[in-house]
C-alpha positions in Angstrom: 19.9 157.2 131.3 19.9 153.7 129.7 22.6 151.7 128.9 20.9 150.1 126.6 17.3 151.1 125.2 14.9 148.7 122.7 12.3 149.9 121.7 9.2 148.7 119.1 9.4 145.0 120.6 6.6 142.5 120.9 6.1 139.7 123.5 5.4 136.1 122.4 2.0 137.1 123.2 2.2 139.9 120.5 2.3 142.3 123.3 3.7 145.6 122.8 7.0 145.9 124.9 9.7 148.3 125.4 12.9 147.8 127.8 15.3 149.7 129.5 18.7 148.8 130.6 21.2 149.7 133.2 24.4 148.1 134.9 23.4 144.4 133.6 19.8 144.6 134.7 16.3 145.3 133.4 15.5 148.5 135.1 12.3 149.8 132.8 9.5 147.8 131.0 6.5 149.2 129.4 4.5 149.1 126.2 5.7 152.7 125.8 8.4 154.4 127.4 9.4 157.5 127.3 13.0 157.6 127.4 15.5 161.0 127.1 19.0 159.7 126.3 20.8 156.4 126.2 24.0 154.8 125.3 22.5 152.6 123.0 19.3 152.2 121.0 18.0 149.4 119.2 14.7 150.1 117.1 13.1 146.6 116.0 10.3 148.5 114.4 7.9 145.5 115.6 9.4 143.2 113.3 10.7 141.1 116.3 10.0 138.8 119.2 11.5 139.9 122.4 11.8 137.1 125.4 13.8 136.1 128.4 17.1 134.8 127.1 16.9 131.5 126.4 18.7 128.4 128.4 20.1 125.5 127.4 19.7 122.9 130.1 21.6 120.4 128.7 24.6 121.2 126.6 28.4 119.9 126.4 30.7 122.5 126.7 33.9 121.7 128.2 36.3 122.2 125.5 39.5 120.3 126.8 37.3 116.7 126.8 37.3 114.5 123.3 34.5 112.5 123.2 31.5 115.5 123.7 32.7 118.9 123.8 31.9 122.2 122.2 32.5 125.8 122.6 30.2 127.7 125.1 29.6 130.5 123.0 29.1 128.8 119.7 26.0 127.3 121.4 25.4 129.9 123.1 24.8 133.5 122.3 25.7 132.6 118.8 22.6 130.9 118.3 20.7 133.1 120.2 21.2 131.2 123.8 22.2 133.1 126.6 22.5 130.6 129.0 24.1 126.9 128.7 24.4 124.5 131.3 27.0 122.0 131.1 25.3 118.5 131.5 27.9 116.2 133.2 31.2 116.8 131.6 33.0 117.3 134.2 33.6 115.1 138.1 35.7 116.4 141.2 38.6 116.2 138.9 38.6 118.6 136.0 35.4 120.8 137.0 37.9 123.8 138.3 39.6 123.2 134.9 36.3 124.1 133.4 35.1 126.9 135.4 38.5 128.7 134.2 37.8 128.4 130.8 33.7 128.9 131.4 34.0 132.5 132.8 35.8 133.8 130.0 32.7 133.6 127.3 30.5 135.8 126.4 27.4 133.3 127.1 26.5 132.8 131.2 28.3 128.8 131.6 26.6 126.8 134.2 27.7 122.9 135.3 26.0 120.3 136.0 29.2 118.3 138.1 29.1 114.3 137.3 28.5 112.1 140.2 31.6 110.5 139.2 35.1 112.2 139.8 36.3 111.3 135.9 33.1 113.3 134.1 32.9 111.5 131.0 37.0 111.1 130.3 35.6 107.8 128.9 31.8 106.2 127.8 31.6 104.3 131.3 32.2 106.6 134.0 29.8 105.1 136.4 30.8 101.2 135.7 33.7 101.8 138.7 31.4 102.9 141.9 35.0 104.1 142.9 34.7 106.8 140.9 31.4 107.9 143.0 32.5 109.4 146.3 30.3 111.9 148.3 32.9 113.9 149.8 34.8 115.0 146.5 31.2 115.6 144.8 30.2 118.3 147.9 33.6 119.8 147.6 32.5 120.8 143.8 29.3 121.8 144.8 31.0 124.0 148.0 33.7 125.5 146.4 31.8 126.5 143.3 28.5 127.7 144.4 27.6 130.3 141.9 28.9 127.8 139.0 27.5 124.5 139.8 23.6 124.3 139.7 23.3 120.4 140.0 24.5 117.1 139.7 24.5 114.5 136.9 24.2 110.8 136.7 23.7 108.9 133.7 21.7 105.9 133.6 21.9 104.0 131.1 23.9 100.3 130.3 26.9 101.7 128.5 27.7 103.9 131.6 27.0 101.9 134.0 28.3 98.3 133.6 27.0 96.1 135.9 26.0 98.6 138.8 22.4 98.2 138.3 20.7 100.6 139.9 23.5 101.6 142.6 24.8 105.0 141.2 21.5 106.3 140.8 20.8 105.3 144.5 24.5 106.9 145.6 23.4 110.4 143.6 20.2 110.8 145.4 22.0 110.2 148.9 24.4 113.4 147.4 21.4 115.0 146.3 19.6 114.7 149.7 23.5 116.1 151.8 23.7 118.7 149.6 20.1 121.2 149.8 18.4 118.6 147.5 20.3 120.7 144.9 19.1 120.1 141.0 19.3 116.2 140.2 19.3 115.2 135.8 19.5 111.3 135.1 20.3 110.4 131.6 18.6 107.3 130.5 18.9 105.1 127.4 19.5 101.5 127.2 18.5 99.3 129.9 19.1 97.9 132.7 18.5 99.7 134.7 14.7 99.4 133.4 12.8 103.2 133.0 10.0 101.9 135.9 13.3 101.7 138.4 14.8 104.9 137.8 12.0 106.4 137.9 10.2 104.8 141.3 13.9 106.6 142.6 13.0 109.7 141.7 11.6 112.2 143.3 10.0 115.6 142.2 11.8 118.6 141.1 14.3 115.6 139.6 14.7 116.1 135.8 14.3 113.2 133.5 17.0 114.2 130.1 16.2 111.9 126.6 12.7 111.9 127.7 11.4 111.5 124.1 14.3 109.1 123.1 12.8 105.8 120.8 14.8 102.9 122.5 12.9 100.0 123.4 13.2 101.5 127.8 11.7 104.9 126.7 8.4 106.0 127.4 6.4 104.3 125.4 5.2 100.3 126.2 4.9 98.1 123.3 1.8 99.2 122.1 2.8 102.7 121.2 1.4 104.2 124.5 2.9 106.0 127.4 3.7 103.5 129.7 1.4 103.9 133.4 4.7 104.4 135.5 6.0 107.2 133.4 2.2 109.2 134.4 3.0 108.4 137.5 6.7 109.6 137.5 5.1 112.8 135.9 2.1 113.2 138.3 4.9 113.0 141.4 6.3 116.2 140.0 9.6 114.9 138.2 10.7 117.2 134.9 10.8 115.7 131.3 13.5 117.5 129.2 14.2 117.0 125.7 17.8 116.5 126.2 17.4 116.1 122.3 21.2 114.9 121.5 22.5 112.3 118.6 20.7 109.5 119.8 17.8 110.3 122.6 15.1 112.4 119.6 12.5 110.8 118.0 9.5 111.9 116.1 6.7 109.4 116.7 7.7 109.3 120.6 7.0 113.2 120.2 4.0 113.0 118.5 2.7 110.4 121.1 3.3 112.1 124.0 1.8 115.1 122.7 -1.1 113.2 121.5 -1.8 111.8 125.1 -0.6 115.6 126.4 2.5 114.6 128.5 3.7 117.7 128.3 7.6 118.0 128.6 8.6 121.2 130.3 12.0 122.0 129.4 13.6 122.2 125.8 17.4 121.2 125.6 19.7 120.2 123.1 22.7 117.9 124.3 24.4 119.4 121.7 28.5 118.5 121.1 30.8 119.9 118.0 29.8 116.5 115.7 25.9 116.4 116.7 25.9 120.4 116.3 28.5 120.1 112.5 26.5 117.0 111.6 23.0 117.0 113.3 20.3 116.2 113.7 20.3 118.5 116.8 22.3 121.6 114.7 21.3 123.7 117.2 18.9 125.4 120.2 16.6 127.0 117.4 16.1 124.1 115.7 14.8 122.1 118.4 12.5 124.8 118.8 11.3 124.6 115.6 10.8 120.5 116.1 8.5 121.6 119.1 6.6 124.3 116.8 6.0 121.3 114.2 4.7 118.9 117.3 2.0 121.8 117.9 3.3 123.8 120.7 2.6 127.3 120.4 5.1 129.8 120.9 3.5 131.3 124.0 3.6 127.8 125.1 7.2 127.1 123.8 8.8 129.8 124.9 8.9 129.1 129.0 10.4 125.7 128.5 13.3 127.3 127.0 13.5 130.6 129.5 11.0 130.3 132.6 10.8 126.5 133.5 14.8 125.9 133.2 15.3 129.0 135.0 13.4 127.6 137.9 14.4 124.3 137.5 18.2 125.0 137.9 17.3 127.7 140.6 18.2 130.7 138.1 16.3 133.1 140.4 17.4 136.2 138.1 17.1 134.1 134.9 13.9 133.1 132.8 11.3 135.9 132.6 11.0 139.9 131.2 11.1 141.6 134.7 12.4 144.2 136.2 15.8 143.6 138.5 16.1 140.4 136.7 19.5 140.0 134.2 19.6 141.7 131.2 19.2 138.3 129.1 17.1 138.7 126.4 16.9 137.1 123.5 15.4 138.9 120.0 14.4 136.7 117.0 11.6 136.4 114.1 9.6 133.4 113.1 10.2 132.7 109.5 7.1 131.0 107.3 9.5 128.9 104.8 9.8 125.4 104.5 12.5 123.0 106.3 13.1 119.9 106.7 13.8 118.4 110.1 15.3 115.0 111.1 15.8 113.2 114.2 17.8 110.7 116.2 16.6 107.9 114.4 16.4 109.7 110.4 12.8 110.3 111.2 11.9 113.4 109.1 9.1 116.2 108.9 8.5 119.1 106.9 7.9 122.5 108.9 6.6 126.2 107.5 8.1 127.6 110.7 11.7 128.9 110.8 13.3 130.3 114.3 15.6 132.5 113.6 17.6 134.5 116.4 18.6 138.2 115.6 20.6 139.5 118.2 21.3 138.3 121.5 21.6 140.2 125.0 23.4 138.4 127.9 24.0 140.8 131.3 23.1 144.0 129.1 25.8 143.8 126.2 24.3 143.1 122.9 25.7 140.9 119.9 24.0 141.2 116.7 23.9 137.9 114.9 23.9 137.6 111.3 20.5 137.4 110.6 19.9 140.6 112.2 
C-alpha cells in the first residue's frame, strides 16, 4: 500500500514516471507501476511535469522582523516551493524565536543564522564588529543542528559601515570552527570591492546577487565578466541568483550567459513588498526569467532542486529517488505571453509560463489553484 500514488507523470526530460509513497518517503519509481491499493491517487494523465521539490535558497521568512519578512508558506508550497531557506534574518538573538514559529508550516523552513547576533533588526548589522562573536554564532549552529544549514554575512557598504573587509574575514574563521558548514555573502555596493570578497572565498562558498547591475557586480566597464570573477568561479565558489528588489538585472543575465558563466542555483530573496510589488513576485517567476535567458528546463530544473540541495547539505532533498523525502513538485509550462521586469525596470517579453499545480512536501499533497 501507498500512501500516496501518482501516476501518468513525466520527468523534465519527458520521461515517463510514476511514484509511490509511504510514511514521508519515496518508496517506488518506475515508468509503470503496478500498484493494488493506495490511500490516495493522483492521475496527471501526462499533462504534468513531475520534479524534486523545489528550494529556495535564499528567502526572508521570519515573520516577527519589519524591514524583510514574509510568511514561509506563502513562498513556499504555495508557489509550488517545498523548501525555503531563510537567508540571514536572524543572529544568536532571535533565531530560537524563529525556529518556533518555522516548524509550524506546512513548507520544510531552513536558516541561514547571521554572523551578527541582531540579524537584520536594522540595515547595518555588521557596521558594529560587536555584534560578530564566534561563540554565540556556534551556539546557534549547535543547538539547532537539523535547522540551521549555514551562515550569512552580508557584504556590502550599507551593512557594513566602515569595517572593510573584516566581517567577511571574522565569518570565514566561524566557517572554518564550525565543519566548514555552508557560507552566502551578499554583495552590492562597494567597498568592500567584488575582487576582495571574492580572493576570501573559498569553494563550496555561495556568491547571492550574482547577476545584480551595480557598478561592483560582475561585469568590468566594458560589459564583460570581469577576470577575477572566472577565477572566483573556476576555484569552485557558487553563483546564486539571490534575485531580490535590487540585486536582478537583465543585460548582466544576458552577459553572463553569453560568455556561459553559468550560475548554479536559482533563488528569490523574496520579502512581503518585493513578492506584493515585484519584480521578484515569486520562485516561478524567476524561473521563467531563466527560461527567457535560454536555459532549458532540463538544465533549469537542478539549480532549483539538485544543486541547492547539495549546496546546503540537503542529503534527502533535491532529486526523484527512492528513500529520499517525499518533496515533489508538479507543474505545467504554459506557451502565453508575459511580461517580465527586473531590479533595475529592465523588461522582456517571454512565451513561457511556469505554472505550479500541486505541491508535495514529506508525502502530504496541497493542490494549488491552478491545478
Amino acid at each position: 500500500m501507498f500512501d500516496l500514488y501518482i501516476k501518468n507523470g513525466r520527468t523534465v526530460a519527458g520521461d515517463r514516471i510514476e511514484i509511490g509513497i509511504l510514511n514521508g518517503k519515496i518508496v517506488a519509481l518506475e515508468k509503470k507501476l503496478e500498484v493494488k491499493t493506495a490511500i490516495k491517487t493522483i492521475d496527471l494523465k501526462n499533462k504534468g511535469y513531475i520534479s524534486a521539490g523545489w528550494i529556495d535558497g535564499h528567502t526572508h521568512c521570519y515573520e516577527k522582523l519589519t524591514l524583510y519578512y514574509d510568511s514561509p508558506d506563502t513562498i513556499g508550497y504555495k508557489q509550488g516551493v517545498t523548501t525555503v531557506i531563510d537567508a540571514g534574518s536572524t543572529g544568536a538573538d532571535t533565531i530560537s524565536d524563529f525556529y518556533q514559529l518555522a516548524i509550524q508550516a506546512k513548507t520544510n523552513v531552513f536558516a541561514l543564522v547571521n554572523i551578527s547576533k541582531t540579524g537584520i533588526v536594522h540595515q547595518n548589522e555588521l557596521s558594529n564588529l560587536e555584534n560578530i562573536q564566534e561563540k554565540l554564532v556556534s551556539d546557534v549552529i549547535a543547538n539547532y543542528p537539523d535547522f540551521v544549514v549555514g551562515i550569512k554575512a552580508r557584504m556590502s557598504k550599507t551593512v557594513i559601515g566602515d569595517n572593510g573587509i573584516r566581517p567577511l574575514e571574522l565569518a570565514k574563521s566561524i566557517q572554518k570552527k564550525n565543519s566548514n558548514l555552508p557560507l552566502m555573502v551578499h554583495i552590492g555596493s562597494a567597498p568592500p570591492n567584488l575582487d576582495r570578497i571574492l580572493s576570501i572565498m573559498e569553494k563550496g562558498d555561495i556568491l547571492t546577487h550574482c547577476y545584480n547591475g551595480k557598478p561592483n557586480g560582475i561585469l568590468n566597464k566594458k560589459g564583460k565578466i570581469h577576470e577575477f570573477v572566472w577565477e572566483g568561479y573556476h576555484k569552485g565558489i557558487l553563483f546564486d541568483i539571490g534575485h531580490g528588489t535590487d540585486s536582478f538585472n537583465f543585460n548582466t543575465a544576458e552577459q553572463a550567459k553569453r560568455e556561459k558563466l553559468p550560475c548554479p542555483i536559482i533563488s528569490t530573496d523574496i520579502y512581503h513588498r518585493n513578492r506584493e510589488q515585484g519584480p521578484v513576485y515569486n520562485f516561478p517567476t524567476v524561473m521563467e526569467k531563466m527560461l527567457y535567458l535560454g536555459y532549458s528546463l532540463s538544465e533549469m530544473i537542478p539549480m532549483a532542486t539538485t544543486n541547492p540541495a547539495r549546496a546546503f547539505n540537503l542529503p534527502l532533498k533535491g532529486e526523484l529517488k527512492i528513500g529520499y523525502d517525499a518533496d515533489l513538485t508538479i507543474f505545467k509550462i504554459e506557451n502565453k505571453e508575459k511580461e517580465l521586469i527586473d531590479s533595475n525596470g529592465n523588461t522582456r517579453k517571454t512565451q513561457q509560463v511556469v505554472t505550479p499545480l500541486r505541491t508535495v512536501v514529506g508525502g502530504i499533497e496541497y493542490t494549488l489553484g491552478a491545478g
